[in-house]
LOTORFI-253536 format. One record per residue (C-alpha): residue in three letters; x negated, y, z negated. Coordinates in steps of 0.5 Angstrom, whole numbers, plus 500, padded with zeros to 3 digits. Layout:
ALAXYZ;...
This chain:
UNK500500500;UNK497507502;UNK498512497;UNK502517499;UNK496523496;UNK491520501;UNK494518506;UNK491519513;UNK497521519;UNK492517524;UNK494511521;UNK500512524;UNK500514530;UNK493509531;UNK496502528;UNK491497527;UNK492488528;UNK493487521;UNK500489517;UNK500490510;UNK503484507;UNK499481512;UNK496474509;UNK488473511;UNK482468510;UNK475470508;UNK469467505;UNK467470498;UNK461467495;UNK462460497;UNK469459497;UNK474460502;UNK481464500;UNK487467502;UNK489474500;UNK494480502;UNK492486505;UNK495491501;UNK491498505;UNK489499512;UNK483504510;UNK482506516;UNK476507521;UNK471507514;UNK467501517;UNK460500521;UNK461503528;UNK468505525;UNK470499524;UNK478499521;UNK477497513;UNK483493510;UNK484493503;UNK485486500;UNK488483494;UNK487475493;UNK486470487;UNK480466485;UNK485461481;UNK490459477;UNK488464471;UNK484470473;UNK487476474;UNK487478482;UNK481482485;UNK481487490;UNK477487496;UNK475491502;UNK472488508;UNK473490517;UNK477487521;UNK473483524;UNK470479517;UNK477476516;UNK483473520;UNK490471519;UNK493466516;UNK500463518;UNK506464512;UNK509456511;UNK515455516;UNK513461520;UNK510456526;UNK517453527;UNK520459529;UNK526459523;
């Protein structure tokens, strides 16, 4: 969710590939996890990549943690059910 003090117009007239609420995989450390995206940042990136703010959980019991990465260091994962059309 962008915060509305901050928010940059450009976001919205330049939509990236990923949505917030979006569900993703990345490699943290030596896990695979799935998060949410909870912010599209914008172009902060190398080369002005587009940076997403994502929330994920390491296990059952820690809190979840908050994590920025580009674009292109993480991609989307299907929501279950949503491969078969209903």
């Amino acid at each position: 969710m962008v915060n509305p003090m901050f928010h940059y117009s450009w976001l919205d007239k330049n939509p990236g590939p990923y949505r917030v609420g979006d569900r993703v995989a990345f490699r943290f450390g030596s896990a695979d996890v799935v998060g949410v995206i909870i912010e599209d940042r914008g172009p902060l990136g190398r080369g002005r990549k587009r940076v997403y703010g994502i929330e994920f959980l390491m296990d059952d019991v820690s809190p979840a943690m908050y994590i920025e990465l580009e674009y292109d260091d993480f991609r989307l994962v299907e929501s279950p059910g949503s491969s078969n059309g209903n």
